[in-house]
N, CA, C and O of each residue as an XYZ file, in Angstrom:
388
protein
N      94.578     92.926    109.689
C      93.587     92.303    110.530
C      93.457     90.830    110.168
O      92.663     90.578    109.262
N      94.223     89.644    110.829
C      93.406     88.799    110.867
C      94.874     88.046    109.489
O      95.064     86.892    109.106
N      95.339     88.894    109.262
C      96.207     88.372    107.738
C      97.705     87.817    108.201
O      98.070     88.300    109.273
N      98.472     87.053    107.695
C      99.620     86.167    107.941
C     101.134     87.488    107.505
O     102.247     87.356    108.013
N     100.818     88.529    106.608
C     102.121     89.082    106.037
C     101.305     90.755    106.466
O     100.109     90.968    106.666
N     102.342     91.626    106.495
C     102.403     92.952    106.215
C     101.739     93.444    104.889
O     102.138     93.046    103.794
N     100.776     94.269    105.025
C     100.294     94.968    103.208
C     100.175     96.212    103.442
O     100.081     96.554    104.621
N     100.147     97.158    102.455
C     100.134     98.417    102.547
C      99.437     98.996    101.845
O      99.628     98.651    100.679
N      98.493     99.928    101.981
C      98.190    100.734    101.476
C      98.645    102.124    101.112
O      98.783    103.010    101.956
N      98.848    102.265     99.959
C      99.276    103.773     98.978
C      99.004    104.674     99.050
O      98.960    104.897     97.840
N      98.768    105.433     99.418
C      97.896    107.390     99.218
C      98.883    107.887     98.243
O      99.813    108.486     98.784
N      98.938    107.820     97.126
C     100.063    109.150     96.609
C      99.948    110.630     96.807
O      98.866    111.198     96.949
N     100.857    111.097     96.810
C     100.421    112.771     96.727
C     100.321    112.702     95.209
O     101.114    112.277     94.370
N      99.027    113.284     95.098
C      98.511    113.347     93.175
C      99.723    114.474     92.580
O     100.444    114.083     91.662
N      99.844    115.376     92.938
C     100.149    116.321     92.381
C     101.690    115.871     91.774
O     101.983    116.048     90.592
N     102.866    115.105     93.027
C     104.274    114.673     92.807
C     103.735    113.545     91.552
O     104.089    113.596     90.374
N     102.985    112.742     92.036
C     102.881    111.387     90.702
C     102.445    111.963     89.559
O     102.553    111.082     88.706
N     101.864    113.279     88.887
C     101.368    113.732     88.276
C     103.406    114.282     87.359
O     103.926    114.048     86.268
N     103.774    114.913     88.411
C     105.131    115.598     87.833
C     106.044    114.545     87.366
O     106.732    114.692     86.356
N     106.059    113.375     88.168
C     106.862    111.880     87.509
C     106.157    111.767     86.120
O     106.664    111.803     84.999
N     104.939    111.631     86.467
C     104.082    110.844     84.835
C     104.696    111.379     83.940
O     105.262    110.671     83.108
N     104.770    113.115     83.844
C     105.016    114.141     82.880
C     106.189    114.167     82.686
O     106.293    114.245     81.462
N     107.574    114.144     83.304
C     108.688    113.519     83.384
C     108.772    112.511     82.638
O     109.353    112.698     81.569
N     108.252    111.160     82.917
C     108.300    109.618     82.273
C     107.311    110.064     80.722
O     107.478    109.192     79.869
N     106.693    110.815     80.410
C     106.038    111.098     79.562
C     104.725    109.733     79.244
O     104.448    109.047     78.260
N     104.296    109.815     80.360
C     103.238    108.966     80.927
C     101.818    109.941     80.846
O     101.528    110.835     81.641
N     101.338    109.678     80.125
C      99.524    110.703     79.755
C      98.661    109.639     80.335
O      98.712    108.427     80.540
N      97.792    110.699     80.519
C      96.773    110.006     81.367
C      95.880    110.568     82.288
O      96.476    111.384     82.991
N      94.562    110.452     82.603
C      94.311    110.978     83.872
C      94.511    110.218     85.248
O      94.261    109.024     85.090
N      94.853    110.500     86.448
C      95.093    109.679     87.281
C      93.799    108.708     87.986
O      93.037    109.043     88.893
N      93.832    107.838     87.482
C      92.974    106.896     87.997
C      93.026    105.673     88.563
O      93.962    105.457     89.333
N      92.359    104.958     88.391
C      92.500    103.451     88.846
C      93.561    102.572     88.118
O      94.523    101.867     88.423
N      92.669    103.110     86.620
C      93.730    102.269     85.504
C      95.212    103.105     85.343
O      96.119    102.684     84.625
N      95.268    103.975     85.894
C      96.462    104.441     85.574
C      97.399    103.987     86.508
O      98.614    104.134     86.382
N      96.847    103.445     87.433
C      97.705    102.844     88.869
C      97.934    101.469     88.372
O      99.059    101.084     88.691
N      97.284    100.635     87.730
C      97.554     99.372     87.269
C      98.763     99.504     86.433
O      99.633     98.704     86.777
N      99.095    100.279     85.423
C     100.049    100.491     84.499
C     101.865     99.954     84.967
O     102.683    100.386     85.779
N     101.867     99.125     84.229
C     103.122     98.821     84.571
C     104.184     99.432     85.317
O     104.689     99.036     86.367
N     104.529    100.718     84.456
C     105.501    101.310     84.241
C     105.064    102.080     86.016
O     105.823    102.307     86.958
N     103.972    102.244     85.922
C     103.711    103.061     87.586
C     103.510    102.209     88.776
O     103.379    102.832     89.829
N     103.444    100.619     88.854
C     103.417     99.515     89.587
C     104.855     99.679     89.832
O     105.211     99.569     91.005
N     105.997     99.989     88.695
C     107.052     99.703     89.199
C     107.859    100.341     89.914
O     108.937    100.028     90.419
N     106.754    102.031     89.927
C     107.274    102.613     90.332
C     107.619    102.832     92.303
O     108.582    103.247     92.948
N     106.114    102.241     92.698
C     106.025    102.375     93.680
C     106.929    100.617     94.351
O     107.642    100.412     95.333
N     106.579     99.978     93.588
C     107.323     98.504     94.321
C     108.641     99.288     94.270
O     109.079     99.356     95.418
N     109.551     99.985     93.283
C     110.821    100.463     94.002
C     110.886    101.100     95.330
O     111.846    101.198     96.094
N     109.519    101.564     95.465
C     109.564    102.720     96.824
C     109.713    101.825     98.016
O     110.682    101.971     98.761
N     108.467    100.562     98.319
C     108.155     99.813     98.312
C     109.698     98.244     98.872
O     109.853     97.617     99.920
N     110.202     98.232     97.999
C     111.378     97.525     98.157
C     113.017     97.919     99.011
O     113.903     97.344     99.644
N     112.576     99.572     98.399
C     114.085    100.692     99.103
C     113.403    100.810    100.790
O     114.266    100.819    101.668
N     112.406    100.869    101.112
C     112.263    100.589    102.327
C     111.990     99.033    102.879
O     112.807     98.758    103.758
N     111.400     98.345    102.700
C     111.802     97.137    103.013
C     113.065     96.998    103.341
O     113.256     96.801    104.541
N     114.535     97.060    102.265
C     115.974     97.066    102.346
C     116.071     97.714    104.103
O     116.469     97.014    105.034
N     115.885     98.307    104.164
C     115.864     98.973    105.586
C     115.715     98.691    106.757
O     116.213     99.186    107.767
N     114.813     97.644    106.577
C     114.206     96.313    108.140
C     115.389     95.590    107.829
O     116.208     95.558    106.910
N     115.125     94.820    109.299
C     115.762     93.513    109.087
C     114.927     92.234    108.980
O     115.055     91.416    108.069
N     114.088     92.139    109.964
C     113.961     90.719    109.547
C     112.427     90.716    108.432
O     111.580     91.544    108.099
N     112.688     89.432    108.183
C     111.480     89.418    107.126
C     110.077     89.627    107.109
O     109.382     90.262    106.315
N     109.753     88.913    108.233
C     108.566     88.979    109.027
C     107.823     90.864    109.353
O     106.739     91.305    109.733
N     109.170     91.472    108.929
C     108.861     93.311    108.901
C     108.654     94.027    107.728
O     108.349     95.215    107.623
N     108.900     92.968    106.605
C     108.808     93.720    105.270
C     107.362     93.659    105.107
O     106.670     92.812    105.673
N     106.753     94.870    104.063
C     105.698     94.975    103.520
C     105.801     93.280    102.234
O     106.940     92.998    101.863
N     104.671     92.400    101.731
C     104.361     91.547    101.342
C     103.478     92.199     99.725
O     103.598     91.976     98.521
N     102.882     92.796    100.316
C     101.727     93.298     99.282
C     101.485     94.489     99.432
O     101.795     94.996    100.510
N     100.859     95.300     98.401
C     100.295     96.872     98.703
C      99.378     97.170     97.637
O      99.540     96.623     96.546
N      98.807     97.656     97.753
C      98.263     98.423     96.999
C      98.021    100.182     96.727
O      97.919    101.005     97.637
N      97.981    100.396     95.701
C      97.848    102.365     95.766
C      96.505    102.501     95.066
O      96.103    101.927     94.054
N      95.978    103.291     95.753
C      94.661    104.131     95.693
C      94.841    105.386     95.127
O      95.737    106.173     95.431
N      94.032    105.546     94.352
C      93.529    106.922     93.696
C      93.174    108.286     94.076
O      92.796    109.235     93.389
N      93.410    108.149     95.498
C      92.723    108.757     96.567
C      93.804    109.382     97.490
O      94.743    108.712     97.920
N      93.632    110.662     97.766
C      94.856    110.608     99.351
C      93.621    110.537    100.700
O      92.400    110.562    100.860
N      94.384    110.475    101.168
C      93.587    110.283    102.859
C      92.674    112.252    102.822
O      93.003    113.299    102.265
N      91.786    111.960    103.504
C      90.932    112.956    103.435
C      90.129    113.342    105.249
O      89.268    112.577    105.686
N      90.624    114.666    106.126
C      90.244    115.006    107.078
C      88.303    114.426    106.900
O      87.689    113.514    107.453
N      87.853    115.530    105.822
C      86.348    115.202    105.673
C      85.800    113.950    105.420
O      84.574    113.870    105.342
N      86.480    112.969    105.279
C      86.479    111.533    105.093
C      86.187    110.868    106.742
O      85.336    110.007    106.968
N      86.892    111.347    107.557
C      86.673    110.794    108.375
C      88.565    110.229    108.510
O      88.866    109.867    109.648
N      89.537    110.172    107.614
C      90.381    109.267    107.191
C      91.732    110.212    107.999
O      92.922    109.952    107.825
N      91.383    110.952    108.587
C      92.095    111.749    109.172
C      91.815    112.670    110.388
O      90.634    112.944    110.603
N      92.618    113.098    111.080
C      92.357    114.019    112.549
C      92.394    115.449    112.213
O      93.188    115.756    111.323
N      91.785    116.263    112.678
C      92.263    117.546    112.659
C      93.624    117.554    112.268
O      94.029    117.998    111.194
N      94.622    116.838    113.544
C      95.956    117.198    113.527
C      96.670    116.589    112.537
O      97.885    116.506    112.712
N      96.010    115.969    111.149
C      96.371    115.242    110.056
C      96.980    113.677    110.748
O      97.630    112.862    110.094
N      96.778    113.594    111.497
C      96.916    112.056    111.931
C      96.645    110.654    110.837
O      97.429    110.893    109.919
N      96.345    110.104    110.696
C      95.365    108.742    109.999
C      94.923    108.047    111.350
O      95.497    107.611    112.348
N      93.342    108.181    110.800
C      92.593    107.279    111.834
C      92.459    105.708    110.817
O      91.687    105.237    109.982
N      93.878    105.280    111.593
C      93.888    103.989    111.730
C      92.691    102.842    111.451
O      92.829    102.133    110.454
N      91.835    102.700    112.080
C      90.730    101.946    112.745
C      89.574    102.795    111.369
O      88.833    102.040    110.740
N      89.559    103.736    111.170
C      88.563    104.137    109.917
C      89.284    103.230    108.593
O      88.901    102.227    107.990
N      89.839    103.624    108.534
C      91.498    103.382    107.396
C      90.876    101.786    107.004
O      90.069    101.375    106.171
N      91.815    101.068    108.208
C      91.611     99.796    108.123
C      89.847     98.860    107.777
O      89.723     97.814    107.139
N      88.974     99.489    108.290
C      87.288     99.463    108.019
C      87.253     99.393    106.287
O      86.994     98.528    105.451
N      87.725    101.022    106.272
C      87.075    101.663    104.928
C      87.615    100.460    103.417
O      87.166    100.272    102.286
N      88.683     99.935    104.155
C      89.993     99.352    102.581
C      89.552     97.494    103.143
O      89.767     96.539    102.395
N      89.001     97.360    104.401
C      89.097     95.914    104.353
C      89.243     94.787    103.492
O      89.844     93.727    103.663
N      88.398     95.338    102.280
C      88.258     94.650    101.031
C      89.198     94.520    100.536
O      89.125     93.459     99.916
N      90.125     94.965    100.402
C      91.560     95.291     99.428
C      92.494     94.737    100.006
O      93.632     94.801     99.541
């Protein structure tokens, strides 16, 4: 809204980032600070970058992102019955970010 580049927002599925951590032998509970952590910043800018590779022009790549602690939630409002993302809630709820 209103911004010059592409940004993204994160939902992880907790449960897969939970099986990486334990894998990478990464402890922790999943939180805020655990999303700051290097080693898990880098994980997602790979995700992050392997799709970017994929566009072409620049003006289509993601710029910035961030990941939340949170997945999208029907009872939130952050979703449709039909698991959709309501967009327009989405974008409201994270403006800040």
């Amino acid at each position: 809204m209103g911004k010059d580049f592409i940004g993204a927002l994160i939902f992880p599925n907790m449960r897969n980032l939970r099986s990486w951590a334990d894998q990478e032998g990464i402890k922790g509970k999943i939180d805020e600070a655990f999303l700051l952590r290097s080693e898990v910043r880098k994980l997602f800018l790979q995700d992050v970058e392997e799709q970017n590779g994929k566009l072409g022009a620049g003006y289509l790549k993601v710029k910035a992102f961030c990941v939340l602690a949170k997945e999208l939630a029907l009872e939130a409002g952050e979703l449709t019955p039909s698991m959709k993302v309501v967009r327009r809630r989405v974008l409201e709820q994270y403006e800040d970010i």
